[in-house]
N, C-alpha and C positions, 0 to 999 in steps of 0.2 A: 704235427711232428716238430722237429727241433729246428731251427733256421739257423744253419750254422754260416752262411755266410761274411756277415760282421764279424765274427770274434777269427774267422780262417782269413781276410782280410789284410787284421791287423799284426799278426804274426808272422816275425821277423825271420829273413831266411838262415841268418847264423844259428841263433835259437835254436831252430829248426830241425837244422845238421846237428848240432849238439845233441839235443834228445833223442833223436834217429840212430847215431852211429851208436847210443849206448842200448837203445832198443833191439836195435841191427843183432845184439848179443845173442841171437836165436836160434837153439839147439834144432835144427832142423829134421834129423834124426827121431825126434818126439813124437812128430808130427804121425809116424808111424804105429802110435799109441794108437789102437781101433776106438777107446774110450775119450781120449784126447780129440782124434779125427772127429770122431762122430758129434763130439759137441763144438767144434768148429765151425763143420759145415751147416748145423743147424741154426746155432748165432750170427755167423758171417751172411747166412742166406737169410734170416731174417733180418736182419740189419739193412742188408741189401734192399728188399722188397721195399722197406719202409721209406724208403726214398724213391725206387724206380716206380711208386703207382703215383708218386706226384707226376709223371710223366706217363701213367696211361699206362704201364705194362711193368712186369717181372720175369723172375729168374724160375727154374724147378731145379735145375744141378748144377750147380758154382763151377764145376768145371768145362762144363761144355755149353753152357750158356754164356762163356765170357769170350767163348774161342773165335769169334766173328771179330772182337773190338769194338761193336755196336753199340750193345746195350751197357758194355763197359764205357766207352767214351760220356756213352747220356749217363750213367751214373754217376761219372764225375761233375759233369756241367750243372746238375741237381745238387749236387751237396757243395760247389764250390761258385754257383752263381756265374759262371763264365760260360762264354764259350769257344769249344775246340774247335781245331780244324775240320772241314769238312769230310766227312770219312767217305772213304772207296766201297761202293754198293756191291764191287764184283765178287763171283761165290771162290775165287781161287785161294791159292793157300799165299800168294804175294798180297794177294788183297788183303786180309787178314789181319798178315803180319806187320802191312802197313799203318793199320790204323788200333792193333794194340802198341807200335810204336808208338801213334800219337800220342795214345792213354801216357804210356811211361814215360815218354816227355815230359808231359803238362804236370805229372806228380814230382819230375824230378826237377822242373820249375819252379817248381812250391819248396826246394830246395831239399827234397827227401830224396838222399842218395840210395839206391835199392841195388843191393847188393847178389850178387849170383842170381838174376833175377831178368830172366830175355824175354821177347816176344815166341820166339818158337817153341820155350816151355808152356806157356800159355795156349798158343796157339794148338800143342800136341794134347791139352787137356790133363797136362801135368799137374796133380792134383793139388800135391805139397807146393811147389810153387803158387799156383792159384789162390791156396788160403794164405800163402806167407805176402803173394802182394795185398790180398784183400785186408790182413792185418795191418800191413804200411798205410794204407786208404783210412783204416779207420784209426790207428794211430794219429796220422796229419791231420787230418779235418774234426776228429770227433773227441780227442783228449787230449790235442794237445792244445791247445787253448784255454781249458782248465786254469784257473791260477788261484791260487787261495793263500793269505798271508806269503810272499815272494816264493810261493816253491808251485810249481808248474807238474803238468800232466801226468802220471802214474802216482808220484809222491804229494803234486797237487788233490786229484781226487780220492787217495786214499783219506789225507787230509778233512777233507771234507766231509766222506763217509765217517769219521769217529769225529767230530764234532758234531752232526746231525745226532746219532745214534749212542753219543755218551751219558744222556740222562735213562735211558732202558737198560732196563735189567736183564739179564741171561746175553746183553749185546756185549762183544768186546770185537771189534773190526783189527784187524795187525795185518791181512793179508787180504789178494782176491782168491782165497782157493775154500783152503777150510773154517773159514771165519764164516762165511755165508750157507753155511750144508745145511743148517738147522733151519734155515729159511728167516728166523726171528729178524737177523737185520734187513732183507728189504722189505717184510712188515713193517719193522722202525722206521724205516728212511720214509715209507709212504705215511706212518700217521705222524712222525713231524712237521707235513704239509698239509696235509689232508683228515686231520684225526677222526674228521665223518664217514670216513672210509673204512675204514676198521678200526675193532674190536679187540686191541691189543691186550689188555689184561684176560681176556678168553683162549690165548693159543699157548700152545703146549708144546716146551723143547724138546719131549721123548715124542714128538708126531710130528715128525722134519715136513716130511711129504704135504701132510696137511697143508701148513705154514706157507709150503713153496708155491704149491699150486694157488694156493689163497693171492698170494702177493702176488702171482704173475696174471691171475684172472682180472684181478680189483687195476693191475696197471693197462691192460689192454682193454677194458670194458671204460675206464674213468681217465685214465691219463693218456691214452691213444699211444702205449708205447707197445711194439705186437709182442708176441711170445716167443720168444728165441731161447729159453732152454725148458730140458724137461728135467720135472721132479726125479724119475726113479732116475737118470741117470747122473744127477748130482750127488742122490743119498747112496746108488752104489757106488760109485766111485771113490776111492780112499781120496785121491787129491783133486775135486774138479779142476777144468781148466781154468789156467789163470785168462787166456787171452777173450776167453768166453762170459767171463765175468765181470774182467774190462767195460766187456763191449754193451752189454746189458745195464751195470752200473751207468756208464755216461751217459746213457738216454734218462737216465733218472734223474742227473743232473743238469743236462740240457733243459729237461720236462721243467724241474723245478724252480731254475733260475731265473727262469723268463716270469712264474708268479712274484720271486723276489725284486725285480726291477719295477716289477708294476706296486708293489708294495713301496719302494723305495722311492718311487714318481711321487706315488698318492702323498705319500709324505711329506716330502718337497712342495707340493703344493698347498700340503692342510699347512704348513709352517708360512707358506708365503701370505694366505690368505688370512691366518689368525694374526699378522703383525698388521696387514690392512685393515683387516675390520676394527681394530685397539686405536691404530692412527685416526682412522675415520669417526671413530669417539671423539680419540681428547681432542679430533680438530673441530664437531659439531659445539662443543661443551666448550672451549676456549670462544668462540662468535658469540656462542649463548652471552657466556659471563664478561667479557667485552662487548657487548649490545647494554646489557643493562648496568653495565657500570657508565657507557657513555654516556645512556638517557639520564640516569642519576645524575649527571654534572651539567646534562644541558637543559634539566630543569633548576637548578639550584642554581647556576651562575647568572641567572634574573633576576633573582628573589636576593643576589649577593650583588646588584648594580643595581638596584634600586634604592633612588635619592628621593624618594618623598618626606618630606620635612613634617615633622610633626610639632604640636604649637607649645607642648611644654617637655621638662626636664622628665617628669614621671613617665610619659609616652615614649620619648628618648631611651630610657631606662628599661621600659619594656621591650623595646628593639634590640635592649642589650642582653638581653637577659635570654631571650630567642636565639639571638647569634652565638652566646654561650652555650648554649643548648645543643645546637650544632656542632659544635667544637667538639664537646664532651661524650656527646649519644650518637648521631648519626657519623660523622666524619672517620673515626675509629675505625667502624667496620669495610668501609671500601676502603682505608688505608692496606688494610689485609688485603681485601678482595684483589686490590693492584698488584699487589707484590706479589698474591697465586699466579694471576695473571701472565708475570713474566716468569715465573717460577715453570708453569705449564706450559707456555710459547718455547722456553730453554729445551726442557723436557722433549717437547713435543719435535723438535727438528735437529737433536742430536738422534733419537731413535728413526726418524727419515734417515740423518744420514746412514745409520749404522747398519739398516736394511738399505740402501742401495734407492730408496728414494728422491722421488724430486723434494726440492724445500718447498715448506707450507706457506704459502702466501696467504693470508685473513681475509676476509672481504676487502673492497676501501672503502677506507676511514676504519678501521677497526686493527691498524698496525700496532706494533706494542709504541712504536714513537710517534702515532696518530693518539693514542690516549695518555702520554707524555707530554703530550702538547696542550691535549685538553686540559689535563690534570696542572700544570703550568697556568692555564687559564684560570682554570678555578682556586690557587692558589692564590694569583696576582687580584683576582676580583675579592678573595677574601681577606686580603692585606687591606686592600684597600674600602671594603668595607667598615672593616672594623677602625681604620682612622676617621673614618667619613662620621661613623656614631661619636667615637668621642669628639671631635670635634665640635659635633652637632653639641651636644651634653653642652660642652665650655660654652658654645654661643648662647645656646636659651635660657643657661643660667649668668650671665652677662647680659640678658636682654630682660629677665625677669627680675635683675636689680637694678638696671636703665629704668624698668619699667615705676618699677617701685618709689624710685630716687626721685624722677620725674613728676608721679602722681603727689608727692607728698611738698614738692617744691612750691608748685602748682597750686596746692591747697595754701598753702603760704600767704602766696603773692595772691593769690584772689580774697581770700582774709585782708591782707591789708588794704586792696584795693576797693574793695566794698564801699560804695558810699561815697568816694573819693571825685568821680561827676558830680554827684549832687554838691558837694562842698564847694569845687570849681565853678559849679556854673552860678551859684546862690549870690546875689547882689546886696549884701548885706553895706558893704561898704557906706553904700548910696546913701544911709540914712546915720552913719556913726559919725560920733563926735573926733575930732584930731588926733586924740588919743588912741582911741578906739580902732580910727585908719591907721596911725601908726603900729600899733597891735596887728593889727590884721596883715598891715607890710610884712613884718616882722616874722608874724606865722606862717606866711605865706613863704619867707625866705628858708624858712625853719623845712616846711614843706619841703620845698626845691632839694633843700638838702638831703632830707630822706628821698625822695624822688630819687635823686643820684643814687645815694645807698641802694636803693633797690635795683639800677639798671644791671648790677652783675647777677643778681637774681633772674631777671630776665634773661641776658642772655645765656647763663648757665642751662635755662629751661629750655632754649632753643638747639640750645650745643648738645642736650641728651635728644632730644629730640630730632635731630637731624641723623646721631647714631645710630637711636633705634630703625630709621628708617634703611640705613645704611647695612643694618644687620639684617634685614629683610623680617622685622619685629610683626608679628602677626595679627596684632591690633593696631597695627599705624593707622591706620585711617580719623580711628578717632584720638589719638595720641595728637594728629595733626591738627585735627578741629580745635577741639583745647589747645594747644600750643598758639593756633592761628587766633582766637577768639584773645589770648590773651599776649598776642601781639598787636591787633587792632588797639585792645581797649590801651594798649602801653602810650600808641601813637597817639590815639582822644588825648588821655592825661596830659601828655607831652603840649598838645595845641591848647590846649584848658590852661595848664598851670602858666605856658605863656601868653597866653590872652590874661587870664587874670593879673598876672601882676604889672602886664602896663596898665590896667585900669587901676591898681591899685598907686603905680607910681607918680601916674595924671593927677591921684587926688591929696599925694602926700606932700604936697605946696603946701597943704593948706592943712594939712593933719600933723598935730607937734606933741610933744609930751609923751615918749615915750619910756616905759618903767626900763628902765637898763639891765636892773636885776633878771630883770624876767627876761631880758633877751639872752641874755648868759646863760639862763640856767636851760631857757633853750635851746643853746648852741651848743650846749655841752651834755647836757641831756639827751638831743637825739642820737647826736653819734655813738654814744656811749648806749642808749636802748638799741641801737641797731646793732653793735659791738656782742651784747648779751642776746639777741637772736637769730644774731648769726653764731653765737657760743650755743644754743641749744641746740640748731639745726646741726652743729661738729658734732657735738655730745650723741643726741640721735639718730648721725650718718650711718644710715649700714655700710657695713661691710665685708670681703672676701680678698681672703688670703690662700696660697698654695704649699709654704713653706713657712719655717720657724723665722727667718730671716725677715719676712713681709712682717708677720703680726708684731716681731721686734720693733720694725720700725714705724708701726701705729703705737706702741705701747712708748717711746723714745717718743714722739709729737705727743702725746697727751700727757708725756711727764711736761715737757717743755713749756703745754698749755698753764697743765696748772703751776706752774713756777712765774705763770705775767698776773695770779688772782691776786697777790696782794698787790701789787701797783692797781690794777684794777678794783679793788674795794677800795683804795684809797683815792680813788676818782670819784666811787660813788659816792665815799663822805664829804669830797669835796663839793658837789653837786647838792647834795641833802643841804650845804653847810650852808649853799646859798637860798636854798626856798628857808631855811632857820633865818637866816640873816634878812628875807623881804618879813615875817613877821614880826622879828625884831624891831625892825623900821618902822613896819605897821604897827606894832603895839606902842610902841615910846612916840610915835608922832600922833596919836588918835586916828590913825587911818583905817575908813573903814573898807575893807575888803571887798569888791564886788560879785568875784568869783573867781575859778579858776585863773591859771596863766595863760594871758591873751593869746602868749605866742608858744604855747604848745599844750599839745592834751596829756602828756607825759607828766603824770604826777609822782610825789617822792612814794608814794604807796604801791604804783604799778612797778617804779623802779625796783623798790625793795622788794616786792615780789615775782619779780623777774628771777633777781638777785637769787633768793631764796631756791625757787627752782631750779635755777643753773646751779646751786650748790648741790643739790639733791643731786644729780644728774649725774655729779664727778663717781661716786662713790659705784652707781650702776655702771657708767662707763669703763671704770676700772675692773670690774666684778665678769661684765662682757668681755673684754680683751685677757682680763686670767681664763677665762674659758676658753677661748680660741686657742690660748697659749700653750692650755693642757693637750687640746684635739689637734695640733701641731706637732706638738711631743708625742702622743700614742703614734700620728702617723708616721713618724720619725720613725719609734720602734717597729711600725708593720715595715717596714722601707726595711731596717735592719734585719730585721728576722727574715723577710722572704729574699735579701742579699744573702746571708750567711748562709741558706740551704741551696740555693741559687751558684753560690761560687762553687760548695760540692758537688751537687748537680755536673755541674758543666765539667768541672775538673773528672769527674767518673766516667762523661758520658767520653771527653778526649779520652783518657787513660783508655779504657775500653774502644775506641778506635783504634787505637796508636797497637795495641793489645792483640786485635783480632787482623790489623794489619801483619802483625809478623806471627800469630799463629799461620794465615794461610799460608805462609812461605817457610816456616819451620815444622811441619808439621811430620812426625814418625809415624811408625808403625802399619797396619794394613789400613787400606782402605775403608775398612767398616769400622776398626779402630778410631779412625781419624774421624768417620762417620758418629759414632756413638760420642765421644769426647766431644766434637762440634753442638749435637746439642744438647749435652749436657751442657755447657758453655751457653747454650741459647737457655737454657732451663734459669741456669744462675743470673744471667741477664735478666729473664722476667721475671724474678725475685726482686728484684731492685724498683719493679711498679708501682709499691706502696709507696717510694720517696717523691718519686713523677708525682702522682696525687698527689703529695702532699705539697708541693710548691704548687700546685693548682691550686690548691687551697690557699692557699698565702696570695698567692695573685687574685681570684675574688676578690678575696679582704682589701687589698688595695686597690679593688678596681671599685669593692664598692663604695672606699673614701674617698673616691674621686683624687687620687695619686698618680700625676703623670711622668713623676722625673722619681729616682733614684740614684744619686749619687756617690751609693755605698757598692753598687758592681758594675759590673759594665756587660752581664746579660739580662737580657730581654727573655719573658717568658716564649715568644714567637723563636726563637732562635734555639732556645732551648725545645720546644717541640721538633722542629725540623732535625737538630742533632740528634734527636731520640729518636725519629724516625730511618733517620741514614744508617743510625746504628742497627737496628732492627733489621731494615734492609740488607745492610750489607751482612750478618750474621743467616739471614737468609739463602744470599746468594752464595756465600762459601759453602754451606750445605749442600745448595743444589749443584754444587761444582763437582764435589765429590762424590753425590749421588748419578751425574754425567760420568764421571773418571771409573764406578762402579759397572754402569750402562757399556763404558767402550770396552772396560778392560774383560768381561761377560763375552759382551757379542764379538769381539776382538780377536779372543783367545790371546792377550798379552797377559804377561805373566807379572804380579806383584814386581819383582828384580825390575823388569822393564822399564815400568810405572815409576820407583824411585829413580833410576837411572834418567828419565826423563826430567823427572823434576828437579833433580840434581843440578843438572845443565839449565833448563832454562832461569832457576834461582841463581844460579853463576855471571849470567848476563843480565839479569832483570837488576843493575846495579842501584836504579833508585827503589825497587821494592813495589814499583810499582803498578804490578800482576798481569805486564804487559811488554812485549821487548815491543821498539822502533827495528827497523826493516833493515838497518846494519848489523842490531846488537842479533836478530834471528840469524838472520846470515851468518856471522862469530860460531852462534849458537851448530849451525846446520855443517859446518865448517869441523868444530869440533867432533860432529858427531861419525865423520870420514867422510864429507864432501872437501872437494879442492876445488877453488872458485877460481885459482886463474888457471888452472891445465885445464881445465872442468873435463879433470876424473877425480876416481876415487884412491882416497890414502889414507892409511892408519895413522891417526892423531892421538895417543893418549891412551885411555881406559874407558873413556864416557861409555859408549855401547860395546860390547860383545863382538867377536871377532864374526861368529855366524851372522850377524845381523851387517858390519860392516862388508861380507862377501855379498851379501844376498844386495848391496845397495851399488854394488862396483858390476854385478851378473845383471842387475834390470837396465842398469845404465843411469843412474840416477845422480847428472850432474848438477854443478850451479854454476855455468856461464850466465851470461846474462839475460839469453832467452827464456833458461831455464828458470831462473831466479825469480822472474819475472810472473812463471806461469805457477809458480809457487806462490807467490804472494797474491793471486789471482786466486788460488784456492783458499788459501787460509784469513787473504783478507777481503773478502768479496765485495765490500764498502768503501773500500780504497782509503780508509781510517789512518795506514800508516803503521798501524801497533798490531801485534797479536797475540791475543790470549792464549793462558792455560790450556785451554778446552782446545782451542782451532789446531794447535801446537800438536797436542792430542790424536786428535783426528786425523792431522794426516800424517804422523810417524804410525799411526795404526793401520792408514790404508796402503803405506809402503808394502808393510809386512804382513797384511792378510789380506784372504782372499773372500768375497760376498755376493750370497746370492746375485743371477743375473738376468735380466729377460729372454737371454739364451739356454740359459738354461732350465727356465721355468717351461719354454716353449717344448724343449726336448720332452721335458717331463709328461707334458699333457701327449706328444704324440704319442709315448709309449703307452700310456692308458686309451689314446684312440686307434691304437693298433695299428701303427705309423699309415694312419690315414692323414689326410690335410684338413678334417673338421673333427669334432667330436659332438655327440648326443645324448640328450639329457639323462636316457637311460645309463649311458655308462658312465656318466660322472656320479651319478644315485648309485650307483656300484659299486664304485673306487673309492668316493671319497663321505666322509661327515657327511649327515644328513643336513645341519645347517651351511658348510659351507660347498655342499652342492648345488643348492635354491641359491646361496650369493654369487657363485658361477654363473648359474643360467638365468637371474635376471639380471647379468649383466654385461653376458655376452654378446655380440650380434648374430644376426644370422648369416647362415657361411654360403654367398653368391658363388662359387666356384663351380667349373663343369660338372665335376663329380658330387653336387651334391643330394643330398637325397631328404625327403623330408623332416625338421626339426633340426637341421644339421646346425652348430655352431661355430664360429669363429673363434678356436682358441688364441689364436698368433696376434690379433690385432691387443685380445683383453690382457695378454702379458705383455706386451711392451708399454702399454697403457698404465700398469702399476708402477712400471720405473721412468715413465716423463719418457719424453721427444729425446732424451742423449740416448738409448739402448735402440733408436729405432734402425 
């Protein structure tokens, strides 16, 4: 039966009176109807029963069974959960009347004022009295707690009855008398709960009788409500009784409402448990793709710290060419993957808040500013990777034309020196005639002289050579050898050529006659062959330039060179003019010739074909430097060209910053407006891809000329990625902002108006725009919205919010003294940052103004499905609720240690406070 307890409770005793004294309106007179009476006593007495066998006994005649005050007193204490005074067991008539006094006490307690209505009517087994109090009993406790849309007890569950019964036909409820004859509406009323019960389309408005008995069999056999009227005297009767109908009705209401709560629980908890099981997704999937985004970076920033050196340019080149690789294929996609990341972490703990959750905390090391930091790292090691490559590039190709410059010096000076011992040490002297010594002084002096010429050759040889070493050159070893072998032999020479010539000077006392010509022409002769070999070694210098400016100024010295040839040919005829002028001599004097010039091996034929060669040389030399001159100039143009797309570039990528800065703060219309137009806006933005590429392309091209400067813009392709990225990003995140502001305004129940009105105001103080007040301009902000921060109460500022909204914030007490201020910024700023966002801003003008599920009342929900026990069991939550979110129930309830408990039992109380965190406990 019905537990009226709770709902007789909570009803108020003014209420009470009110309803009473208009019921009170009762023709008493009526009650004299024999047809009237008789379904009175039938209803009132089964009415009765149905409560006094929860106590073990009943009534058989309402009137003389209540004349004790006995079984009247227990009938109250049963339907109103209290109890009365102890009643007087004696059998007299003072007895009696003492303790149905108690009875009308404790009803007129209950603030039902009972009118013409004594103990010794009662007591005398006055009938009409008897049913008129038994009506007041069931009036107070059994319909008047009734309430359906604000109107209460008669008009309440009339109420009720034509909204149950308005989708059936032949049903029209307006009354309790003649509206119910036909019996059809409490067949309605039962298969609107029960439709397994009957067979509504099979009964028949002209077989009243049928109908009735049917509906009163199926409610006492299935709903446990007893039989308190009978068919024929419903369908003879022109008007049944109204109070009889009453009383029958509210037990159907009682019966049914208590399915509707458990309904209403099951609810509340499939709702609580479908937001849990969603959270507990996107929080397993959020570890997931923050686990392998980390691993991703902490195998790759190794492979982007590693300095192993490789021994040429081409191998260099391959490093680079990998690292681009990177850039292009792999790095792309965890740029996304990061930005879902916090897109999902955002997502993820605005829906905690909005259900009434703890915040999600990640594993550690798996924070969104734990992979902010990595992701930091791996940029800082990729910056620095990629200076470390070209750097590398510059060095090995600066060491592989050391290397070059070197070997071919080398070959040089070992050419000349060839043979240059054996000449040294050869004692030829010992046997020549004066002449011959003097020759050989002469040559010897001639010697010395080149000997000098050659020491900048040497040391030149030692100075790349000591570079290469310096640049950590990867064949030094033998670079050394060589270099060492032809610094030894420098020093022999050096103790040779001066040993030799004081042996030569010891014997030039005695050695005279020396040709004069011939010593001129080899004094002027070596320096001048050394002049022209060191002009071929210029001619054949390689070279390396980086810009137009360098190769100008090799093209400026080789003009410069050839502008000294003709003074220089005019030395060589001078020189020619003197081996003409010794045959001269020789011919007009009869001298005969014995062979070459004593005093040098330099003959006018090696000169002249020196001569020869060094001319050859100009025209190649010129022919190399216009080529340089040209691959200067194309690089020029790659510089130009990937500038001019480079300043657009950059200028689009601002514009669209600058752009998407003041859409988020200007933005109209609805939410899903603003929604859609956002990315469309993102749509338009990644249209603009092809132009990205194509400075990627431009950068290649210059990266594969080996181009380290451009002085045609002032960005870098590195700075322009990062811009593209922030852009992306932050197109991003305004999306997801709006898609949070969608989320609150949802689960909120704030209304569009609100949402502008909020934005409103915080645009009003966000004076630099930017998307953040400091903790004075929010204060301004909260201020405006009808806080007063020095009374700290509330006052009407303006129009910012709504007059309802400013009452409901002056009614919870919502000041900003300084404590208060304080425990505001505590919420909204939980990082102690100082700023507050959009979204926090949000958040908690939402939780002012609405109200969200609670661990309190999750708990209530499960008691009413465990039938306000203190555990529940498995079977009946496989009853009440979803089959999958009954198995997530029960494995993950405990089991319930309590005295009362029995086996299988569960702990619902712990697993709901357990959904909203340690603050609900």
């Amino acid at each position: 039966m019905v537990d009226y307890h709770a709902a007789n409770n909570q009803s108020s005793a003014g209420g009470v009176q009110t309803y009473m004294e208009q019921e009170n309106d009762w023709d008493r007179d009526l009650l004299l109807d024999p047809a009237w009476e008789k379904q009175q006593r039938k209803t009132f007495t089964a009415w009765c029963n149905s409560h006094l066998r929860k106590a073990g006994t009943q009534i058989d005649n309402i009137e003389e069974d209540f004349r004790d005050g006995l079984k009247l007193m227990l009938l109250l204490e049963v339907i109103s959960g209290e109890r009365l005074p102890k009643p007087e067991r004696g059998k007299m008539r003072v007895h009696k009347i003492n303790n149905v006094n108690k009875a009308l006490d404790f009803i007129a307690s209950k603030g039902v004022k009972l009118v013409s209505i004594g103990a010794e009517e009662i007591v005398d087994g006055n009938a009409k009295m008897t049913l008129g109090m038994i009506w007041t009993i069931i009036l107070r406790f059994a319909i008047q707690d009734i309430s359906v849309e604000e109107t209460s007890a008669k008009e309440g569950l009339l109420l009720w009855c034509q909204r149950k019964t308005a989708p059936y036909k032949n049903v029209n409820v307006q009354n309790f008398h003649i509206s119910w004859k036909d019996g059809l509406a409490f067949n309605a009323l039962i298969h609107r709960h029960r439709p397994d019960l009957i067979d509504y389309d099979s009964l028949r408005k002209d077989d009243p009788v049928t109908n009735l008995n049917n509906a009163f069999e199926v409610a006492e056999k299935h709903l446990d409500i007893p039989k308190m009227l009978d068919a024929e005297d419903i369908v003879n009767t022109a008007r049944p009784d109204e109070k009889a109908i009453m009383t029958y009705v509210s037990s159907f209401y009682h019966a049914f409402s208590g399915a509707q709560k458990a309904e209403t629980a099951a609810n509340r908890i499939c709702k609580v448990l479908a937001v849990n099981q969603e959270n507990e997704q996107m929080m397993e999937d959020y570890e997931k793709l923050a686990s392998d985004l980390l691993e991703w970076i902490r195998r790759t920033i190794p492979w982007l710290e590693n300095r192993t050196q490789e021994k040429t340019v081409n191998d260099m080149q391959a490093k680079q060419e990998d690292f681009r690789d990177y850039r292009t294929v792999h790095k792309p996609p965890k740029v996304q993957e990061k930005c879902q990341l916090e897109i999902s972490f955002n997502t993820l703990q605005t829906k905690l808040r909005l259900s009434n959750r703890p915040a999600f905390m990640p594993s550690e090391g798996r924070m969104v500013s734990d992979i902010n930091g990595a992701w930091h790292t791996l940029e800082g090691a990729e910056k620095g990777y990629e200076e470390w490559i070209l750097s590398e590039i510059r060095r090995l190709e600066r060491l592989e034309h050391l290397a070059e410059k070197f070997h071919q010096k080398a070959a040089i000076h070992e050419s000349w020196t060839d043979g240059k011992e054996a000449m040294l040490t050869q004692k030829d002297y010992e046997t020549s005639t004066l002449s011959e010594v003097k020759a050989l002084l002469r040559k010897h002096e001639a010697f010395e002289s080149d000997l000098a010429a050659h020491q900048d050759r040497v040391e030149q040889i030692a100075a790349i050579a000591q570079e290469l070493n310096e640049l950590d050159y990867y064949d030094s070893a033998s670079v050394n050898t060589r270099c060492q072998k032809i610094c030894d032999q420098w020093d022999v020479l050096g103790a040779l050529t001066h040993s030799r010539k004081e042996s030569l000077e010891r014997t030039e006392k005695q050695l005279e006659s020396i040709d004069e010509l011939y010593l001129e022409y080899a004094k002027r002769a070596a320096p001048f062959n050394n002049w022209m070999e060191g002009a071929m070694e210029d001619l054949q210098d390689m070279f390396i330039v980086h810009n137009i400016e360098e190769i100008q100024g090799l093209i400026t010295a080789h003009e410069q060179f050839k502008s000294t040839l003709p003074e220089a040919n005019k030395e060589r005829e001078a020189i020619q003019a003197i081996q003409s002028e010794v045959l001269k001599i020789a011919q007009s004097n009869g001298i005969k010739l014995s062979g070459a010039n004593p005093y040098t091996t330099i003959t006018p034929k090696s000169i002249d074909s020196k001569w020869e060669k060094a001319m050859a040389m100009v025209p190649q030399r010129d022919h190399a430097l216009q080529e340089e001159l040209n691959k200067q100039n194309s690089n020029d143009s790659l510089r130009a060209t990937f500038a001019s797309q480079a300043n657009v570039v950059g200028a689009y990528i601002q514009a669209k910053m600058e752009e998407i800065g003041r859409i988020s703060i200007e933005m109209n219309g609805t939410l899903e407006d603003q929604l859609t137009n956002l990315k469309d806006y993102q749509k338009s933005i990644m249209s603009y891809m092809p132009e990205i590429n194509k400075l990627e392309s431009y950068h290649q091209h210059i990266q594969e000329a080996l181009i380290f400067d451009n002085q045609y813009t002032s960005y870098t392709m590195e700075h322009l990625r990062v811009g593209w990225e922030q852009l992306l990003t932050t197109i991003a995140r305004t999306i997801n902002e709006v898609e949070n502001q969608i989320l609150t305004r949802d689960a909120k129940g704030i209304s569009q108006e609100q949402l502008y009105e909020y934005r409103a105001s915080f645009n009003h103080f966000d004076k630099d725009h930017s998307g953040a007040l400091m903790a004075e301009e929010f204060k301004a902000c909260l201020i405006s919205l009808g806080y007063d921060v020095e009374n700290d109460k509330q006052k009407r500022s303006g129009q910012m919010v709504s007059d309802d909204f400013r009452a409901l914030l002056i009614a919870t007490g919502n000041s900003l003294g300084d404590g208060e201020f304080a425990r505001i910024m505590g919420i909204v700023d939980p990082n102690g940052s100082g700023a507050v966002t959009f979204q926090a801003f949000i958040d908690f003008m939402s939780s002012e103004t609405t109200d969200t599920d609670t661990a309190d009342q999750v708990i209530a929900s499960f008691k009413i499905l465990a039938a306000d026990k203190n555990f529940i069991t498995p079977d009946e939550l496989r009853r009440e609720l979803p089959p999958d979110q009954a198995e997530y129930c029960i494995a993950r309830m405990a089991p319930y240690a309590g005295p009362d408990a029995v086996p299988g039992a569960l702990d619902y109380m712990s697993f709901s406070t357990a959904l909203y965190g340690e603050s609900d406990l």
